[in-house]
BATIPA-865607 format. One record per residue: residue number from 1; y, z, x of N, C-alpha, C in turn. Coordinates in Angstrom, 2 decimals, padded with zeros to 5 digits, always signed. Last residue first. Layout:
ATOM    nr       npy       npz       npx      capy      capz      capx       cpy       cpz       cpx
ATOM   NUM         Y         Z         X         Y         Z         X         Y         Z         X
...
//
This chain:
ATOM    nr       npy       npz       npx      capy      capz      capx       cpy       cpz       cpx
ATOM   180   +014.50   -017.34   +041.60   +013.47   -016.83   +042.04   +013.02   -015.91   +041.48
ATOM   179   +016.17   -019.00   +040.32   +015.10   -019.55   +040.16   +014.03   -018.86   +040.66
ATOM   178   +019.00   -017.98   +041.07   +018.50   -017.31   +039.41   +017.26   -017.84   +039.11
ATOM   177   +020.55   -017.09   +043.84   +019.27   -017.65   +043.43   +018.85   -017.40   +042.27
ATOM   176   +024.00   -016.34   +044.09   +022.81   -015.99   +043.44   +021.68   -016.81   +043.22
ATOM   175   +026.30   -015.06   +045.44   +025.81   -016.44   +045.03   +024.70   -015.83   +045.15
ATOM   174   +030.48   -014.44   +044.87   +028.51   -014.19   +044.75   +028.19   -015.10   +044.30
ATOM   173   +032.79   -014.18   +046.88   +032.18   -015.34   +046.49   +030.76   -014.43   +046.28
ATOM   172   +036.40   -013.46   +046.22   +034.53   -012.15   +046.34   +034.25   -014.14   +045.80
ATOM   171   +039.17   -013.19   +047.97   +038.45   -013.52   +046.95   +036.96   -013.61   +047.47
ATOM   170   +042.43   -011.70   +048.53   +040.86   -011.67   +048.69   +040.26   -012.53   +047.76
ATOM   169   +045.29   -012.86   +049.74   +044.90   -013.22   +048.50   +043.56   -012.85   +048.40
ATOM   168   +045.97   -012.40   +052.49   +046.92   -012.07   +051.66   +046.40   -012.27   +049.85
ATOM   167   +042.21   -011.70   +052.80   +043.62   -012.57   +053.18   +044.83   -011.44   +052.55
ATOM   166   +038.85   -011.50   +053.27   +040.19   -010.45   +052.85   +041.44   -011.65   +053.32
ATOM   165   +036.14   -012.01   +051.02   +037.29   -012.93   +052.37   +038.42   -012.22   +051.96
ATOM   164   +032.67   -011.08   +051.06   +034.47   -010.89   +050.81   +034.96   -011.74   +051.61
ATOM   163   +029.94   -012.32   +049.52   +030.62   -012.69   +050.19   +032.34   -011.99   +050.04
ATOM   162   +026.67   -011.38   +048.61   +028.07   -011.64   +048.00   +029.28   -011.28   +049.21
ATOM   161   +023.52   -013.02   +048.29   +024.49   -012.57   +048.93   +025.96   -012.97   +048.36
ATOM   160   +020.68   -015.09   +047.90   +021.25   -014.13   +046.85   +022.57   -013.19   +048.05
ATOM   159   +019.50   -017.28   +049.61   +019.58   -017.06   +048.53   +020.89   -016.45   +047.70
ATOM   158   +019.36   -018.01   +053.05   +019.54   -016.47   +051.85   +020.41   -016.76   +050.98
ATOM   157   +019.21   -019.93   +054.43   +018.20   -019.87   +053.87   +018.54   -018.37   +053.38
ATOM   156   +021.38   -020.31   +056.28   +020.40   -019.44   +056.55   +019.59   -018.90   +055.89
ATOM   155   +022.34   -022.96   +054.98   +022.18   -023.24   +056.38   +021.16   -021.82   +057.22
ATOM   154   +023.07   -021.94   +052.25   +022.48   -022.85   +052.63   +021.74   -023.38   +054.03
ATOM   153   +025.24   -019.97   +053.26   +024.14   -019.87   +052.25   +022.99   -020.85   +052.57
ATOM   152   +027.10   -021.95   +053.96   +026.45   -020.04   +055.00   +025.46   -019.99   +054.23
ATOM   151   +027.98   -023.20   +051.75   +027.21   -023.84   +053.00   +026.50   -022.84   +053.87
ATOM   150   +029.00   -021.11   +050.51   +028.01   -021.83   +050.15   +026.86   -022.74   +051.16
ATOM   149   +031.08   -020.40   +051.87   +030.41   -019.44   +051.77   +028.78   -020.18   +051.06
ATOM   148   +032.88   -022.69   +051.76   +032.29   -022.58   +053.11   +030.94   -021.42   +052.71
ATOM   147   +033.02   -022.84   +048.76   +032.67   -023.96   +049.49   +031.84   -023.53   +051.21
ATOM   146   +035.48   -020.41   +048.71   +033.69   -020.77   +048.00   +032.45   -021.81   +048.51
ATOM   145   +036.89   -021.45   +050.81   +036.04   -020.29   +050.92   +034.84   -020.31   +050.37
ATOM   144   +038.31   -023.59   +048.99   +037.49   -023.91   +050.53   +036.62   -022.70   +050.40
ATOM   143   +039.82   -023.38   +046.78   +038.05   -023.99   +046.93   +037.58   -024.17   +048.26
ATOM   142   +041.59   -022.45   +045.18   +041.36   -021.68   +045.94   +039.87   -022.06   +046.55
ATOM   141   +042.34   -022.61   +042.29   +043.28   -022.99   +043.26   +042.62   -022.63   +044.61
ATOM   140   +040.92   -021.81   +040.07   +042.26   -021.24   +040.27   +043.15   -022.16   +041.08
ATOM   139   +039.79   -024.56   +037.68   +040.12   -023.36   +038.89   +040.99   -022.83   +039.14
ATOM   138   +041.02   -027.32   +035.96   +040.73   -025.89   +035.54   +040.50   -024.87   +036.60
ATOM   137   +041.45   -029.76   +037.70   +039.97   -028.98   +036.79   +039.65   -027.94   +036.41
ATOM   136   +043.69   -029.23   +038.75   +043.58   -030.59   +037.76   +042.09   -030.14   +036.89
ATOM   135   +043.10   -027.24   +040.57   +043.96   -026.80   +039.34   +043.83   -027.73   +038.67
ATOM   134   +041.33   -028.95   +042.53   +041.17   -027.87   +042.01   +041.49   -027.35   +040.97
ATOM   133   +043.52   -030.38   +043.60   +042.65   -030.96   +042.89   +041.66   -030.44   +042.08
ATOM   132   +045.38   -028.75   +044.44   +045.72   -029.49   +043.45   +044.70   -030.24   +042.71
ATOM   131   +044.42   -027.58   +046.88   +044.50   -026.67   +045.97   +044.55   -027.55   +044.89
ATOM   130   +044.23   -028.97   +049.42   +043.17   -028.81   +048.72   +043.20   -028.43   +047.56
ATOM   129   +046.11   -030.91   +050.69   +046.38   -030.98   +049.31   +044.88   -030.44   +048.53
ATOM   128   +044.26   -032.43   +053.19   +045.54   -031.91   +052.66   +045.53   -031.55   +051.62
ATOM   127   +043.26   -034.02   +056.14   +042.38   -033.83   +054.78   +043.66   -032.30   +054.46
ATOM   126   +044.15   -036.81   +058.22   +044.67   -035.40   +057.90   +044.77   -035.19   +056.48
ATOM   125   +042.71   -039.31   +060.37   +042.40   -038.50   +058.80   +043.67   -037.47   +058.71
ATOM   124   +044.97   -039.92   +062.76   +043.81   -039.93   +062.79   +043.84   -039.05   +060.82
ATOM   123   +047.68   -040.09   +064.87   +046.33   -040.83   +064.12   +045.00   -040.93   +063.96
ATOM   122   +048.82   -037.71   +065.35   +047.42   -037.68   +065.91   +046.82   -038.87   +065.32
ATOM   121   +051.66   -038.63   +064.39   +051.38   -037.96   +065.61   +050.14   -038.19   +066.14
ATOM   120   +051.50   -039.39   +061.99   +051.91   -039.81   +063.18   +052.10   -039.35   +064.56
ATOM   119   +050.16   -037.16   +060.79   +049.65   -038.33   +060.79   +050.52   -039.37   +062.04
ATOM   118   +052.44   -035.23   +061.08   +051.25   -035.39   +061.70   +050.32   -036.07   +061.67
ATOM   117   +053.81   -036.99   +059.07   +054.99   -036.24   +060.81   +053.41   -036.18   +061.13
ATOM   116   +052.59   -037.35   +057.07   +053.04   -038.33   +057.59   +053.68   -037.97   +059.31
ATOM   115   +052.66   -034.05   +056.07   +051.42   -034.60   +056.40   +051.92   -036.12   +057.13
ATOM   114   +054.24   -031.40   +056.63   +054.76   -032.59   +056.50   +053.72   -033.21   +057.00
ATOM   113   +054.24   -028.23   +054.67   +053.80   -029.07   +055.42   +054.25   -030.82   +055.35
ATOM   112   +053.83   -026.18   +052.47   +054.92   -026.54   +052.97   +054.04   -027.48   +054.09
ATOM   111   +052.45   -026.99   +048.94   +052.34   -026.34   +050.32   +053.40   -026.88   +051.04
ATOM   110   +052.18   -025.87   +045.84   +053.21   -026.72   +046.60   +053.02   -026.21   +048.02
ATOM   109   +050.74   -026.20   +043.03   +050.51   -025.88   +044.10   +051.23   -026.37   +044.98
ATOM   108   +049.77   -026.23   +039.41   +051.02   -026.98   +040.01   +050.61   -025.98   +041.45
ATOM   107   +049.48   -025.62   +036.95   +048.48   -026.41   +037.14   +049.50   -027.14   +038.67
ATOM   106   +050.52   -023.82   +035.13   +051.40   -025.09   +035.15   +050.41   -026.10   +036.11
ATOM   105   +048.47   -021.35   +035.63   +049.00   -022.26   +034.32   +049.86   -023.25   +034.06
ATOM   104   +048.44   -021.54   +038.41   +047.51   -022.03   +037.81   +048.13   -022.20   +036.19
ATOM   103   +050.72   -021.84   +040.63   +050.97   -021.36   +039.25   +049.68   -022.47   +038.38
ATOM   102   +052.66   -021.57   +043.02   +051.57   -021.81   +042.59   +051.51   -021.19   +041.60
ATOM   101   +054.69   -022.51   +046.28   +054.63   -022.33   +044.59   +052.82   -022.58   +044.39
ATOM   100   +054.20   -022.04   +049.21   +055.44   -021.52   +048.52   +055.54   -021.41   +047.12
ATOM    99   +051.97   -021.71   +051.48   +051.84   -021.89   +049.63   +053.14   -021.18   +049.43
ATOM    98   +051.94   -023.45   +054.49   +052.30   -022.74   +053.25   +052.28   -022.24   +052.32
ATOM    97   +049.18   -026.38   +054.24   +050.55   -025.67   +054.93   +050.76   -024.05   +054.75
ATOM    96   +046.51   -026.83   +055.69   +046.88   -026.31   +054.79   +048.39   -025.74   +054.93
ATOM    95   +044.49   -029.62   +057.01   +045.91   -028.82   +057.39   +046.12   -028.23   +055.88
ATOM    94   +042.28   -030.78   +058.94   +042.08   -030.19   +057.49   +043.25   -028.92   +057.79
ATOM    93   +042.12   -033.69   +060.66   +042.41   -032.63   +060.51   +042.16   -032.34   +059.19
ATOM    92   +038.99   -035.96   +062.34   +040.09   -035.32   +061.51   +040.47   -033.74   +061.81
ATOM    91   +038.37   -036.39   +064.75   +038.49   -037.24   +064.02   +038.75   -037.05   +062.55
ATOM    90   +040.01   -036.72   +068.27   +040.21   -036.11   +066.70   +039.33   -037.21   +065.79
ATOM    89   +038.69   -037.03   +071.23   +038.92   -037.56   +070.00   +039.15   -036.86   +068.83
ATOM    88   +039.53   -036.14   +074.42   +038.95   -035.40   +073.03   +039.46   -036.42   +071.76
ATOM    87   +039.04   -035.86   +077.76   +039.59   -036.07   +076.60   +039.21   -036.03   +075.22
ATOM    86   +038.10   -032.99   +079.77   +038.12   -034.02   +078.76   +038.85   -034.59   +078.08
ATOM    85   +039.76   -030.51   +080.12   +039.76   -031.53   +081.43   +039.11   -032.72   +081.14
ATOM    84   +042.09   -029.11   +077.80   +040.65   -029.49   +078.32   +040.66   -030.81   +079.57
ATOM    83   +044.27   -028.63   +077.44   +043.58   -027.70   +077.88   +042.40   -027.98   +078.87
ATOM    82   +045.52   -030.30   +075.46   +046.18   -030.57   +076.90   +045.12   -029.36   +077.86
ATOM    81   +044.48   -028.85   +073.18   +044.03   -030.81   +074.03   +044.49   -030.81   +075.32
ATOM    80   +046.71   -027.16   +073.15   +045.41   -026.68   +072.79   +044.53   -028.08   +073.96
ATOM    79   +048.95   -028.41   +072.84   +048.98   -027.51   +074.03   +047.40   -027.45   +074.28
ATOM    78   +048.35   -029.80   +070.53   +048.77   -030.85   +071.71   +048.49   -029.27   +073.02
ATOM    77   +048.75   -027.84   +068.89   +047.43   -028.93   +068.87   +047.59   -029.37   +070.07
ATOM    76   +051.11   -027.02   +069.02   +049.74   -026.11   +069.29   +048.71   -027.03   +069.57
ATOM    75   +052.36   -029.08   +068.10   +053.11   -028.63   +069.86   +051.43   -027.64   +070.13
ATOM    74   +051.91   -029.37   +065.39   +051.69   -030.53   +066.20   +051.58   -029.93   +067.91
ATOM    73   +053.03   -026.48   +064.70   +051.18   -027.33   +063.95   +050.81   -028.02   +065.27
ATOM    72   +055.45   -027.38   +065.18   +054.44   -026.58   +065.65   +053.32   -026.59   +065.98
ATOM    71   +055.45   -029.39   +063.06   +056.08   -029.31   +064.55   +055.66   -028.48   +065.43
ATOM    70   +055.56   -028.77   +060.41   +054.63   -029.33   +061.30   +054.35   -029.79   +062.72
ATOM    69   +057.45   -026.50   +060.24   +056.12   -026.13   +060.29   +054.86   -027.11   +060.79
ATOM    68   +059.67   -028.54   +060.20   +059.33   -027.45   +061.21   +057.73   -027.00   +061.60
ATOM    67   +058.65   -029.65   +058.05   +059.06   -030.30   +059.41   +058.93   -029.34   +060.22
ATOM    66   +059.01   -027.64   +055.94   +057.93   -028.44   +056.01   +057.34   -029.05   +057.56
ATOM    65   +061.65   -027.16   +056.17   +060.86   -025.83   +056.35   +059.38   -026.64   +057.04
ATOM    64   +062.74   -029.31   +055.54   +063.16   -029.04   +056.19   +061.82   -028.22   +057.07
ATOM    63   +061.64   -029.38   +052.56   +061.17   -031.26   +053.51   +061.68   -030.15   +054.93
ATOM    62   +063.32   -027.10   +051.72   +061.30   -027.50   +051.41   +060.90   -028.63   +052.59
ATOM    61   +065.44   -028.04   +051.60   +065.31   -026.94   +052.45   +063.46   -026.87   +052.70
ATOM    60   +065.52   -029.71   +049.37   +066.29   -030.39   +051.54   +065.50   -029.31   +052.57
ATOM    59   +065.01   -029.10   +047.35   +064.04   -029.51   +048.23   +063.86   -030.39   +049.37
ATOM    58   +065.08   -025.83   +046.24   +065.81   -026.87   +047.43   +064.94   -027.59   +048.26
ATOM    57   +064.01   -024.94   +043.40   +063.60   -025.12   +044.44   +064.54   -026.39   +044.86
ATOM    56   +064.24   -023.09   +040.78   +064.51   -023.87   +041.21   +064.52   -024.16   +042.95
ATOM    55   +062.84   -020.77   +040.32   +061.79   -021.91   +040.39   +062.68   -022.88   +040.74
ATOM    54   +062.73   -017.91   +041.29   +063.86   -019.04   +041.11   +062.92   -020.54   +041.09
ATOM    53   +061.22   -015.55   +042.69   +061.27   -016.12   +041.02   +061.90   -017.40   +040.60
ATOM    52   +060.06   -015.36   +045.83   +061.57   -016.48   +045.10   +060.81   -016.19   +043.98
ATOM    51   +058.06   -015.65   +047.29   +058.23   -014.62   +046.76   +059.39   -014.64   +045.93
ATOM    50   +058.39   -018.06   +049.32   +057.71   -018.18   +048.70   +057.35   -016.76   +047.45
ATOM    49   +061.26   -017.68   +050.68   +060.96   -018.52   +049.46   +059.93   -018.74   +048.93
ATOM    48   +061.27   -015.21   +051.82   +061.85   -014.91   +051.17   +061.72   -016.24   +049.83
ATOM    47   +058.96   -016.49   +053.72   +058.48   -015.07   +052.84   +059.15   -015.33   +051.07
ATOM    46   +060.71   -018.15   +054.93   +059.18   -018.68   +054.18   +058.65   -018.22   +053.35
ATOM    45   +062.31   -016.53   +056.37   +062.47   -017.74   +055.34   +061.58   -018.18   +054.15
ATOM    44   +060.79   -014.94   +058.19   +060.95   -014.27   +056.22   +061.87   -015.43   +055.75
ATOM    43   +059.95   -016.71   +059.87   +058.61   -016.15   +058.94   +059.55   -015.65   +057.68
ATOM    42   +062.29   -017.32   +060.71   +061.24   -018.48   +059.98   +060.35   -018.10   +059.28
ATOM    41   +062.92   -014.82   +062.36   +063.75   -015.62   +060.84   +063.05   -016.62   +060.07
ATOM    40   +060.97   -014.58   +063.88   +060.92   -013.44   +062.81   +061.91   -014.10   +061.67
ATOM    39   +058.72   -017.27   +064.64   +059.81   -015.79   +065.25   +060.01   -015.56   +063.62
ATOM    38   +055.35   -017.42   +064.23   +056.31   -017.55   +063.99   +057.15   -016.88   +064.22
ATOM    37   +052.80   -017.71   +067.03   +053.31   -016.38   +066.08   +054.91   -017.52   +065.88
ATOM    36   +050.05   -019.91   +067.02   +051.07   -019.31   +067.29   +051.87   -018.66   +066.45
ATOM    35   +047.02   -019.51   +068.26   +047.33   -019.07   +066.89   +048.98   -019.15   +067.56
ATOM    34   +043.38   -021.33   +068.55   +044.97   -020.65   +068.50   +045.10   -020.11   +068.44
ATOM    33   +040.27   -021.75   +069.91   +040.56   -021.47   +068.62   +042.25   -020.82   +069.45
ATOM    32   +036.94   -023.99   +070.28   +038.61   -023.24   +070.78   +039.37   -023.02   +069.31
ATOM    31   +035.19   -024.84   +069.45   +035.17   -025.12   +070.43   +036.32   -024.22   +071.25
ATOM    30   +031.98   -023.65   +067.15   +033.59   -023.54   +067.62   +034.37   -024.29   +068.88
ATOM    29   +030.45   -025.58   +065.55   +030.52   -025.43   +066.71   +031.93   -025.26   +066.94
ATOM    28   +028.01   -026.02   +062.30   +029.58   -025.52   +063.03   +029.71   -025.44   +064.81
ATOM    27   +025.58   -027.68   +060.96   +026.41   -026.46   +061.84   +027.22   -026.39   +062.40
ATOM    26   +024.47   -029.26   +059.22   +023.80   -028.28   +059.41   +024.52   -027.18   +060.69
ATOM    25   +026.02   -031.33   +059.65   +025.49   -031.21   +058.16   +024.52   -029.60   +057.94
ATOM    24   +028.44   -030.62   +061.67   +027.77   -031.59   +061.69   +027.04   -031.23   +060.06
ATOM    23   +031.58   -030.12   +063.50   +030.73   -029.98   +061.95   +029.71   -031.36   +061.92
ATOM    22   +033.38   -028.63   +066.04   +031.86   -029.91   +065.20   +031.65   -029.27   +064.49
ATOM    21   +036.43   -027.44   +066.35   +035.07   -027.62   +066.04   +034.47   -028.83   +065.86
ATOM    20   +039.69   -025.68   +066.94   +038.81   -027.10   +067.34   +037.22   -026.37   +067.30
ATOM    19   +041.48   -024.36   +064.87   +040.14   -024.03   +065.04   +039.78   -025.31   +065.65
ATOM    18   +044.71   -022.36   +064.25   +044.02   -023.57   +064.45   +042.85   -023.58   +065.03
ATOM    17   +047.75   -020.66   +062.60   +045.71   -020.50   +063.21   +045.19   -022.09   +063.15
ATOM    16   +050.80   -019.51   +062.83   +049.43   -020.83   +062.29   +048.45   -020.02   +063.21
ATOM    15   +052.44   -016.99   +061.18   +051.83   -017.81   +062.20   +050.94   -018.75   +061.98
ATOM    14   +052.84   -015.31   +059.03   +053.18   -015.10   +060.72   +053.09   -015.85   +061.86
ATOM    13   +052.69   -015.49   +056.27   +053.75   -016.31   +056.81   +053.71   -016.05   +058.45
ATOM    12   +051.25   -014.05   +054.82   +051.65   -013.60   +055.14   +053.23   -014.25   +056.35
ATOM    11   +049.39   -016.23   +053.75   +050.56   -015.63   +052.85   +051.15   -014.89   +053.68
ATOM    10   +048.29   -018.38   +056.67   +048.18   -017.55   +055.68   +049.25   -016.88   +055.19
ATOM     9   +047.69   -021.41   +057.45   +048.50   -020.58   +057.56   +048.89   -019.74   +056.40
ATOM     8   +045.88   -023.52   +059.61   +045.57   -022.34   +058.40   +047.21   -021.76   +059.11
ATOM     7   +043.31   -026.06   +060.54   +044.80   -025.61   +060.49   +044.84   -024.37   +059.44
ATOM     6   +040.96   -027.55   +062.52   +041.16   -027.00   +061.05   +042.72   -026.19   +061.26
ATOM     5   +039.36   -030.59   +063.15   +040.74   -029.11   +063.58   +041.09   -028.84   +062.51
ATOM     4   +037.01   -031.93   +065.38   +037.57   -031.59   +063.71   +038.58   -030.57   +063.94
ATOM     3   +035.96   -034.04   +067.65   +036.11   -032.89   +067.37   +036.79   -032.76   +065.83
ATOM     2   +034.18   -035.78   +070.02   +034.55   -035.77   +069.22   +034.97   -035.03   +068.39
ATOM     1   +034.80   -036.23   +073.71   +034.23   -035.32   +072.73   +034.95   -035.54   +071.40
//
């Protein structure tokens, strides 16, 4: 079975969320879904440096934090695969680490994650670094949601609907038919 894995780890620092699916051009197919809970010193490591004013940043402690976090990432994925009585082709990931820095007016987004540690691990794609390409064009930083809420749009034929996504960060997607 061929599959896609989506990775997420939200401001709140508690834990990863991981999603095995198909995506095909017209629909999603969950297949299994994570989540492991970070213990309690790693999560307010993460807290205490991504809530840091100190822009100076340790970046033994960043590559460190990073590793860890993909280590996990990696031990969930692998527990998750080890599940099925199939074997399962990846044929990509879409890993979002962290967000320890961000700062749409410096145009700058720093996730914690070690993309090469999980590239060597699953060879296979691992789609990264959504926010930066985003801020290079003026946005906030923040283009999957809009993106997914668009495709929901598209796939059930309604037009005009306004979309919440509550996180550590909400953001309202309205989308509007202005041709009808």
């Amino acid at each position: 079975m061929l599959i896609d894995i989506g990775v997420m780890i939200g401001s709140s620092g508690d834990g990863v969320d991981i999603v095995f699916c198909t995506i095909t051009n017209s629909d999603i197919s969950i297949i299994k879904t994570g989540h492991e809970k970070f213990n309690f010193d790693f999560q307010k490591d993460l807290i205490n440096l991504a809530q840091s004013s100190d822009f100076k940043i340790d970046f033994q402690k960043l590559k460190k934090l990073g590793l860890e976090i993909s280590v996990i990432i990696s031990q969930l994925i692998q527990k998750m695969m080890n599940s099925f009585s199939t074997k399962l082709k990846l044929r990509q990931i879409g890993v979002h680490g962290y967000t320890v820095r961000h700062s749409r007016k410096n145009k700058i987004s720093y996730q914690l994650v070690d993309i090469p540690y999980l590239y060597q691990e699953f060879k296979c794609p691992i789609i990264h670094d959504f926010r930066q390409e985003i801020l290079n064009h003026g946005g906030f930083g923040a283009p999957l949601i809009p993106l997914f809420h668009q495709w929901i749009s598209r796939i059930t034929n309604i037009n005009n609907m306004t979309l919440l996504n509550i996180g550590g960060i909400s953001n309202v997607t309205i989308i509007r038919d202005f041709l009808s």
